[in-house]
C-alpha positions as CSV (number, residue, x, y, z in Angstrom):
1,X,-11.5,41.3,-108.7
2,X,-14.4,40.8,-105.6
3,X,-16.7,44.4,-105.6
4,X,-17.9,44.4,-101.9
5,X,-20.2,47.2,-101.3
6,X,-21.1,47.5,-97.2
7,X,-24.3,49.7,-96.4
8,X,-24.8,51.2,-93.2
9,X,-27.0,53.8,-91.8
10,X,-25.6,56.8,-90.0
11,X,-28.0,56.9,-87.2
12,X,-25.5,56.9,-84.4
13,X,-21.8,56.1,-84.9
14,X,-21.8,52.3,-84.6
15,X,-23.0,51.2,-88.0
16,X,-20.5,53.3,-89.3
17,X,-17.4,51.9,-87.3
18,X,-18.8,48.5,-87.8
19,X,-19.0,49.3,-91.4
20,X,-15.0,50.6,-91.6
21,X,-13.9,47.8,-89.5
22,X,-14.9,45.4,-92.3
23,X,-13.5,47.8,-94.8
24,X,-10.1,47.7,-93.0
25,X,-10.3,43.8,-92.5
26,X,-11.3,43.1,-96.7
27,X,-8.3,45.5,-97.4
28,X,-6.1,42.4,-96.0
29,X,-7.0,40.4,-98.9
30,X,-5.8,40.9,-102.4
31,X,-8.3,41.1,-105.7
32,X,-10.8,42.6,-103.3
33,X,-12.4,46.2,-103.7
34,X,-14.7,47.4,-101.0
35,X,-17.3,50.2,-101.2
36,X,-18.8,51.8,-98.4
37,X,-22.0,53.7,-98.4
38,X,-24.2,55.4,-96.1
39,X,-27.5,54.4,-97.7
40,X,-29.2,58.0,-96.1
41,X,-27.1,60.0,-98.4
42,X,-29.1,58.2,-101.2
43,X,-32.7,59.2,-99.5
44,X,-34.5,61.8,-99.9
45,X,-33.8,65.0,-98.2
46,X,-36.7,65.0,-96.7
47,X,-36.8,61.2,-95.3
48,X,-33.2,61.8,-94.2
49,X,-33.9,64.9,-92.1
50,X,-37.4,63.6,-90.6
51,X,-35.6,59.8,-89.5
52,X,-32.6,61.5,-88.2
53,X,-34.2,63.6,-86.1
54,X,-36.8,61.4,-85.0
55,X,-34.0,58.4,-84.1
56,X,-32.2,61.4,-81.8
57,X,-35.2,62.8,-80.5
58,X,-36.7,59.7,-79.2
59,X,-33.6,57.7,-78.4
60,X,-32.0,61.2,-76.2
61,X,-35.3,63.4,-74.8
62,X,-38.5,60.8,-75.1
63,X,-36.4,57.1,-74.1
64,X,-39.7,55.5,-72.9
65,X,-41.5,56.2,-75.5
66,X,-38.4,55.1,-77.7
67,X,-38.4,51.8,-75.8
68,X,-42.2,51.4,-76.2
69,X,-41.6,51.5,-80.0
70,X,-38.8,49.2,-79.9
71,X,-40.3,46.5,-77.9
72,X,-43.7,47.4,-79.4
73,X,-42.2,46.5,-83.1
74,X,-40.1,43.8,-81.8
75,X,-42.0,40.4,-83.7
76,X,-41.9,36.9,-81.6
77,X,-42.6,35.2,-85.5
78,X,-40.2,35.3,-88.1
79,X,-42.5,34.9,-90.4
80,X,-44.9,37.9,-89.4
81,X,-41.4,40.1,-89.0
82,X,-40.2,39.0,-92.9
83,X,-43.5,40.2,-93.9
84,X,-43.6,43.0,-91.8
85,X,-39.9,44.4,-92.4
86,X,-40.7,44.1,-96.6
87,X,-43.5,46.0,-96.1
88,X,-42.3,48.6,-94.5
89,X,-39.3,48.3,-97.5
90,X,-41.9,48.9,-99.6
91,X,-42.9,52.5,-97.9
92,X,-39.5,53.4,-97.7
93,X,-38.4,52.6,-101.3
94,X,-40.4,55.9,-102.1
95,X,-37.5,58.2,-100.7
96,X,-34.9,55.6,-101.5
97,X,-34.7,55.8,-105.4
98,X,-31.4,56.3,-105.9
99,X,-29.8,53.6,-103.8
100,X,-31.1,51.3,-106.8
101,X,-28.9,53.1,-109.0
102,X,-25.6,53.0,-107.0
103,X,-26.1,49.4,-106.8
104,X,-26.3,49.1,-110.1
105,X,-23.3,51.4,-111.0
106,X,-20.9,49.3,-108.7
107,X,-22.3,46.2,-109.7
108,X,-21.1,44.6,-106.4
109,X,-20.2,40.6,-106.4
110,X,-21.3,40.8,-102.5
111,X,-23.9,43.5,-100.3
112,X,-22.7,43.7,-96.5
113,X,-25.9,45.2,-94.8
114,X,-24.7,46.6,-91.1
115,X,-28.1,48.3,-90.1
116,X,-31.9,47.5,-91.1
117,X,-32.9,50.3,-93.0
118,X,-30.8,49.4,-96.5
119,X,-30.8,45.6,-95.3
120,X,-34.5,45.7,-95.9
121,X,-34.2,47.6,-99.4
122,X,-31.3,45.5,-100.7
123,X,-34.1,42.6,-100.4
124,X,-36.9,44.4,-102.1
125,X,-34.2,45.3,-105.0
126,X,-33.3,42.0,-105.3
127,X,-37.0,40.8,-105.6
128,X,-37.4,43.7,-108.0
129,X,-34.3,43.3,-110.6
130,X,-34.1,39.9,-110.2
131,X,-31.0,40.3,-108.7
132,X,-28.7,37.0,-107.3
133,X,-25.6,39.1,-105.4
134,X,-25.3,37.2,-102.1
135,X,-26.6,39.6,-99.4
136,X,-25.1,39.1,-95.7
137,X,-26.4,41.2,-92.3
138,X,-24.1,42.1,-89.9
139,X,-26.2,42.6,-86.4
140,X,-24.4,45.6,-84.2
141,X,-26.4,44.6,-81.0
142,X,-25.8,41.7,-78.8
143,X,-29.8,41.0,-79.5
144,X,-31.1,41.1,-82.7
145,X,-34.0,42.9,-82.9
146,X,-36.6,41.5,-85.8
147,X,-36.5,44.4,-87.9
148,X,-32.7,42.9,-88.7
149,X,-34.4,39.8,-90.5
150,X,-35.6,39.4,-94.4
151,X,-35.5,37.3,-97.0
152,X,-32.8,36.2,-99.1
153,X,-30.3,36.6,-96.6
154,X,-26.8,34.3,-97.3
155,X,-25.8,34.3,-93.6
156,X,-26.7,36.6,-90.6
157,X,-23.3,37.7,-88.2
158,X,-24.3,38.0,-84.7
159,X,-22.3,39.0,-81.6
160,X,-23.1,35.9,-79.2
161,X,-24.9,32.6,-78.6
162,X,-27.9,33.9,-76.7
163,X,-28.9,36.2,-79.9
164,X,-28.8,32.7,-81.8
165,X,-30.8,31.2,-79.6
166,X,-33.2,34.2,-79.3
167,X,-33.6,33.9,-82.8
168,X,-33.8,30.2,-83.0
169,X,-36.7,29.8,-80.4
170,X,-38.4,32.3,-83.0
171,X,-38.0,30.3,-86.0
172,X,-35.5,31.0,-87.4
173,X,-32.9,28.4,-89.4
174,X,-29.5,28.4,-87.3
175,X,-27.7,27.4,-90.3
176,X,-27.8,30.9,-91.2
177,X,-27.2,32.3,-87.8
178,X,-23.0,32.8,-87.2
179,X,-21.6,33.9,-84.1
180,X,-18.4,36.1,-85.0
181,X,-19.0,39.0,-82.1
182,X,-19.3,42.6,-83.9
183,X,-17.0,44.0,-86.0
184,X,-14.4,46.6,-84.4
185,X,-11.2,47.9,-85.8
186,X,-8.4,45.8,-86.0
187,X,-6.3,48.1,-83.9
188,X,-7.1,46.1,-81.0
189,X,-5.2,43.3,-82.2
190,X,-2.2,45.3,-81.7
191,X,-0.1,44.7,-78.3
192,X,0.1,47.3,-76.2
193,X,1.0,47.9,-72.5
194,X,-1.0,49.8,-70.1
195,X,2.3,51.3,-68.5
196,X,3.2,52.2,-72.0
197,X,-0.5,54.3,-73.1
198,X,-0.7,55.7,-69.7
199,X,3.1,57.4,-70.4
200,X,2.4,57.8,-73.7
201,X,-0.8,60.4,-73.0
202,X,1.6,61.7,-69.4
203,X,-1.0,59.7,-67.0
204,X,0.3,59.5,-63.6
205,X,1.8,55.9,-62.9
206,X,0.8,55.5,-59.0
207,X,-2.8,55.6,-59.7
208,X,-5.5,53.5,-61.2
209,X,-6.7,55.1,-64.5
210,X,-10.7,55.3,-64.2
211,X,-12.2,56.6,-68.2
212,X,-15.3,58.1,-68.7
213,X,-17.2,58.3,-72.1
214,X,-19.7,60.8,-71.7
215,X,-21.1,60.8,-75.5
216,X,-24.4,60.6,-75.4
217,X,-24.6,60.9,-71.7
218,X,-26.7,63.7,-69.9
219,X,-24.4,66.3,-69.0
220,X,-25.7,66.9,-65.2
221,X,-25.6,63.1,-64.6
222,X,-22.3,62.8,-65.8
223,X,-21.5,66.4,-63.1
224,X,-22.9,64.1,-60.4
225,X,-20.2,61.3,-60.6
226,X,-17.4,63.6,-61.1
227,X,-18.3,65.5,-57.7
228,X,-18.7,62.2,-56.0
229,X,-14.7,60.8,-57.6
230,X,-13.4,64.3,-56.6
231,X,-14.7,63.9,-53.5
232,X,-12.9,60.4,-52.9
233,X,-9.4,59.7,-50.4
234,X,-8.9,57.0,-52.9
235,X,-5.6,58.1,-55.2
236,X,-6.6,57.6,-58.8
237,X,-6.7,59.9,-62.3
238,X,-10.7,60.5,-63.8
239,X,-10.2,61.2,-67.9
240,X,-13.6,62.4,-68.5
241,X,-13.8,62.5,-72.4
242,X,-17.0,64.4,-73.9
243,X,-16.8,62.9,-77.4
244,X,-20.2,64.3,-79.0
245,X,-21.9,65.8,-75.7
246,X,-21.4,69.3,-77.1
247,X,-22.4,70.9,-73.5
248,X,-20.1,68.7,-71.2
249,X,-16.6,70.3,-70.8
250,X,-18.6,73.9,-70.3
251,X,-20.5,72.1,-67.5
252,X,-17.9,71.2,-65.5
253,X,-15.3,74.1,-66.4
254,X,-15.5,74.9,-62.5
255,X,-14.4,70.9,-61.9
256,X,-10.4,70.6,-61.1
257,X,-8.4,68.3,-59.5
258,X,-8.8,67.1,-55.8
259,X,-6.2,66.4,-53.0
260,X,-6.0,62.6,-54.2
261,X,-7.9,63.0,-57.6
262,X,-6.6,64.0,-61.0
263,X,-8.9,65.2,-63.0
264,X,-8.1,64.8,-67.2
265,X,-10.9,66.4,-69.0
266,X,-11.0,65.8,-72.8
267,X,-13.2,66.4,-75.8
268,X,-13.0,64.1,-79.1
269,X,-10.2,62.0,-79.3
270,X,-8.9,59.8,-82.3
271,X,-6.9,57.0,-79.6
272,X,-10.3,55.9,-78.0
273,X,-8.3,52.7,-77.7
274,X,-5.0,53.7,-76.3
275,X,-7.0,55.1,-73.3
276,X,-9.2,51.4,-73.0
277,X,-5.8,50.1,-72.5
278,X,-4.6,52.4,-69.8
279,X,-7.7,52.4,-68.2
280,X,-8.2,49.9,-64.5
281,X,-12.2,50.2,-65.4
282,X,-14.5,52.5,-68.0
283,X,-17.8,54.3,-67.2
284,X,-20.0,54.4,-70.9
285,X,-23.2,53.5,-72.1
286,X,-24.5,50.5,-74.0
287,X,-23.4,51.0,-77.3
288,X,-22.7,47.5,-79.3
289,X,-19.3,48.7,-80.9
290,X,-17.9,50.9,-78.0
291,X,-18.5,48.2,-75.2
292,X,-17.7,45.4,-78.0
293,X,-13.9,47.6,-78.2
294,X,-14.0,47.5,-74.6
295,X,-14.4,43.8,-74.3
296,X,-11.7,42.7,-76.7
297,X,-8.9,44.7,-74.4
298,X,-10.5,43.0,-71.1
299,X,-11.5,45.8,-69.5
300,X,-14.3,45.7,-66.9
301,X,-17.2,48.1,-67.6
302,X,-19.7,50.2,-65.3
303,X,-22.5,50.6,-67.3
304,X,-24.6,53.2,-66.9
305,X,-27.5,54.9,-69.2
306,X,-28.4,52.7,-71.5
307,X,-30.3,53.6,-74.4
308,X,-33.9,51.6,-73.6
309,X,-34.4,48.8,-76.0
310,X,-31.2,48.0,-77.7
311,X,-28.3,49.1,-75.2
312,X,-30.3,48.0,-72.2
313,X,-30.4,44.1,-73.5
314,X,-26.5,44.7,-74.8
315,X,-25.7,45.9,-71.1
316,X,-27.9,43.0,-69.6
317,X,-25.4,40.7,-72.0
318,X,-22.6,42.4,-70.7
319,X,-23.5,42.1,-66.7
320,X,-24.8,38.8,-67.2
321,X,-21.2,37.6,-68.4
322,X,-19.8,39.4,-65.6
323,X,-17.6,41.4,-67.5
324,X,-19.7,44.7,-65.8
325,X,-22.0,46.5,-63.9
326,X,-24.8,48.3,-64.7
327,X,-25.8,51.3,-62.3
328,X,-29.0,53.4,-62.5
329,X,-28.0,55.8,-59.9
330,X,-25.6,58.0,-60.8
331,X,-24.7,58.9,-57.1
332,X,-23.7,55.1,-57.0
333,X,-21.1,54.7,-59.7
334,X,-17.9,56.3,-57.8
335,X,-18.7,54.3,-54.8
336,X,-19.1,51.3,-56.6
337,X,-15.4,52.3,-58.6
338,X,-13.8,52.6,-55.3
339,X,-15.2,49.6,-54.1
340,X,-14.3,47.4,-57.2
341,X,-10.7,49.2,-56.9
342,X,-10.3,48.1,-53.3
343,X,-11.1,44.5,-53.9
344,X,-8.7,43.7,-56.8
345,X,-9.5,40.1,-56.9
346,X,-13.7,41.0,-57.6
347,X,-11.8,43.3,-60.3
348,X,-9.5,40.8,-61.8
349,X,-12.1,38.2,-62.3
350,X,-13.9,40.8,-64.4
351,X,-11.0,41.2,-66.5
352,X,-11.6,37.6,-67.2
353,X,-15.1,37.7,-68.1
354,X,-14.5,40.6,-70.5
355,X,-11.7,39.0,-72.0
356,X,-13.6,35.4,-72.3
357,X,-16.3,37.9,-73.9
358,X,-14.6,39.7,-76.2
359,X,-14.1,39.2,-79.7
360,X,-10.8,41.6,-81.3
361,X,-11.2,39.6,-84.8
362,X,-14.8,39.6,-85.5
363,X,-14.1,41.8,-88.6
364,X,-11.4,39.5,-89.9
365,X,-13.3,36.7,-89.5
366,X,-16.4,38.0,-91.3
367,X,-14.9,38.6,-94.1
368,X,-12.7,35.5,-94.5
369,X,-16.6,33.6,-93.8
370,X,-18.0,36.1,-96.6
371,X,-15.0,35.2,-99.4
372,X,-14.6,31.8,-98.2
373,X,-18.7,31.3,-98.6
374,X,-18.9,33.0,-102.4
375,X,-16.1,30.9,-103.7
376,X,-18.6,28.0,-102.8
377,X,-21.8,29.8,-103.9
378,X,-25.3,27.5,-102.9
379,X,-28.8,28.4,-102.7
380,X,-29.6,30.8,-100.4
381,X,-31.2,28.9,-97.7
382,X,-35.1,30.3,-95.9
383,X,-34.9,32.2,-92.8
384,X,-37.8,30.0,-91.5
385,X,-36.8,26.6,-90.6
């Protein structure tokens, strides 16, 4: 029997779907056992509260001074970062005493990190115990920022070629660098036809299907383009779909349909990807695993609101492939929807960049790289070249 334990961080809901889509994909192999852990529920209540907090407060209400920090802390020299991220491991071992003992009660074979808070830890653990369990990163960003790298890493899994060659040009040894794309759920391998999800959730057929999802999104932005699709001669149906923006569907209670708009307004859903797949075109922000889901069905992307730091590089990724668009006006997204919609060929061309970009079996083949590698187990190789 393999004991996988995968840590992530719950500081936003990528790390954690990353961290079940790997779950689900080692459950395909037999003789494997796979633990997953947030590695904040074994912090200190007072370290939990405090980083939580500070992650949402900056990243939400104070984003320039959340990109300041992130570009500020973001190391050109991998070996300045390796130093720098086990330092700061060092700090927050204080709070993290009791991630050392569930480590030691599974007694894993391999240690999945999907975010850089335990990724650090796990190295300072191993340094401490003495500890040989083959340690692996999974980066949920299509740039890795430095605070993913540390020592005694087996293999790094990034989401594209131009985060290996950012982290290349820095130093670092590409034989541990492996692009698989990021791990979503294997749902998406699934076939499933547009006609079929749009009847399935009673979506009008004679329209094109335009999805909004507002998590995360400011609630009056979000108003804006609604007005402005409602406003449109262009036949289509608008799902808006508030997820975790507690104050949306309040906000826009007073929003109904149009003469040539259908308006579908929604809170949290569990068949995110059923409605990708109806969808002609989705409206989100910048998150690695959402827009990573979005990619693997083709579907072209407006991207607007990125997070600064992180989801503005994923979104320049995204655009640069020409898979979407990123808007900074909101008074300029349902004018650029209606244009994109009256110019199917500029539309179908983007279905093919997203498709070319998108990666359904990252997950799957992360773990048949992980398995594969410890059944041939060498020395861990140096970040540094």
């Amino acid at each position: 029997m393999t004991t996988i334990l995968i840590l992530y961080a719950s500081l936003g809901a990528g790390h954690l779907n990353a961290a079940k889509a790997l779950t689900e994909a080692f459950s395909h192999y037999p003789d494997v056992e796979v633990h997953s852990q947030d590695a904040l529920l074994y912090a200190s209540p007072i370290y939990r509260t405090s980083i939580t907090q500070i992650y949402k407060q900056l990243s939400e209400r104070i984003p320039t001074l959340y990109k300041a920090i992130y570009e500020g802390t973001d190391g050109d020299d991998v070996e300045e970062s390796l130093d720098g991220n086990l330092s700061v491991a060092r700090l927050e071992f204080l709070f993290f005493r009791k991630l050392e003992d569930l480590v030691t009660e599974i007694n894993p074979d391999v240690i999945i990190s999907v975010q850089q808070i335990p990724s650090r830890l796990i190295q300072l653990l191993k340094q401490k115990n003495n500890w040989s369990i083959p340690h692996y990163v999974v980066v949920t960003d299509a740039i890795a920022h430095s605070s993913w790298l540390n020592h005694e890493i087996n293999g790094y899994f990034l989401p594209s070629q131009i985060g290996v060659n950012m982290l290349t040009q820095r130093g670092a040894n590409p034989e541990l660098l492996h692009i698989t794309g990021i791990p979503i759920k294997l749902e998406v391998l699934e076939p499933k036809s547009k006609a079929e999800m749009q009847l399935n959730h009673n979506l009008l057929l004679d329209r094109p299907v335009i999805t909004i999802f507002c998590g995360g999104l400011n609630t009056q932005r979000v108003k804006i383009i609604i007005t402005d699709f409602l406003a449109s001669a262009t036949p289509l149906t608008l799902i808006v779909i508030a997820g975790r923006n507690e104050t949306l569907l309040d906000a826009i209670e007073d929003l109904t349909d149009s003469e040539q708009v259908k308006l579908v307004k929604i809170g949290s859903i569990d068949y995110v990807d059923d409605l990708i797949v109806a969808s002609d075109l989705i409206i989100t922000k910048a998150g690695g695993l959402i827009t990573s889901e979005i990619l693997a069905r083709g579907i072209p992307m407006i991207i607007i609101d990125p997070i600064p730091g992180q989801e503005e590089q994923n979104a320049d990724v995204i655009a640069a492939s020409g898979a979407g668009i990123q808007i900074r006006l909101p008074e300029m997204v349902a004018q650029t929807v209606i244009y994109l919609l009256n110019y199917p060929e500029r539309l179908a061309q983007m279905r093919q960049a997203a498709l070319a970009s998108g990666q359904p079996r990252a997950a799957l083949d992360i773990a048949e790289f992980i398995l594969n590698d410890i059944q041939s187990p060498k020395e861990v190789a140096s970040l540094v070249q």
